[in-house]
C-alpha positions as CSV (number, residue, x, y, z in Angstrom):
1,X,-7.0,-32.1,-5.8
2,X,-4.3,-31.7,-3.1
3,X,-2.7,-28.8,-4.9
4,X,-6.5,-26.9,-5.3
5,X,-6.7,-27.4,-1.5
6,X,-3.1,-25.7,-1.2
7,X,-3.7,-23.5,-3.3
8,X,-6.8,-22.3,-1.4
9,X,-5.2,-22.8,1.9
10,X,-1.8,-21.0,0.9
11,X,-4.4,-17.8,-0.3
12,X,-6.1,-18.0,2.8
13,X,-2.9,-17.5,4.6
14,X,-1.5,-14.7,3.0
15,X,-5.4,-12.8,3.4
16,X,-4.8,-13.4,6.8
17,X,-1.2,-12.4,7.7
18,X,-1.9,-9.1,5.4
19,X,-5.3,-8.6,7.3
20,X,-3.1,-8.9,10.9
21,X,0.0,-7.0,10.1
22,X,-2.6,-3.9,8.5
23,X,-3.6,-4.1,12.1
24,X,-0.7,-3.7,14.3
25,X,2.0,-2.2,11.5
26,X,1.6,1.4,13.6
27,X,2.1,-0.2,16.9
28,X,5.5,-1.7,15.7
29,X,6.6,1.5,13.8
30,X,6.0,-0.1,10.5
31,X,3.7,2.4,9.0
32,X,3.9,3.2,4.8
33,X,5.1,6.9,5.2
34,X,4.7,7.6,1.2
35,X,3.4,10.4,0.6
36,X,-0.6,11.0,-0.2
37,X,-1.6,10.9,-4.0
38,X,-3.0,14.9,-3.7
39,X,0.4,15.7,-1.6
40,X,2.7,14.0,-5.3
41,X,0.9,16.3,-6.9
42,X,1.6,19.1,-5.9
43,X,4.8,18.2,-5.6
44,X,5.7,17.7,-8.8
45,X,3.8,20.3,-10.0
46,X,5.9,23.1,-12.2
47,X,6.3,26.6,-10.1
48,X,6.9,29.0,-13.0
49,X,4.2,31.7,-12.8
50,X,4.8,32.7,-16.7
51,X,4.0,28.8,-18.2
52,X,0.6,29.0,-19.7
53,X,-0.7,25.8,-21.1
């Protein structure tokens, strides 16, 4: 029983702390600067005009 209520304490925790630090990571200069899914794209997209699928 003790290592349930750990278990569900410990989760609980980590909600929280990922919760807070989603809230202030701009303030502190922490932001994820990856790149946006569409902005990979195209990217990584081939440039040769003459390729036809």
């Amino acid at each position: 029983m003790t290592f349930f209520v750990r278990a569900v304490v410990t989760g609980f925790a980590l909600s929280l702390g990922s919760a807070l630090f989603k809230k202030v990571q701009k303030q502190l200069g922490l932001e994820d600067k990856t790149p946006d899914k569409d902005e990979t794209v195209k990217q990584d997209a081939v440039s040769d005009p003459d390729l036809q699928t």
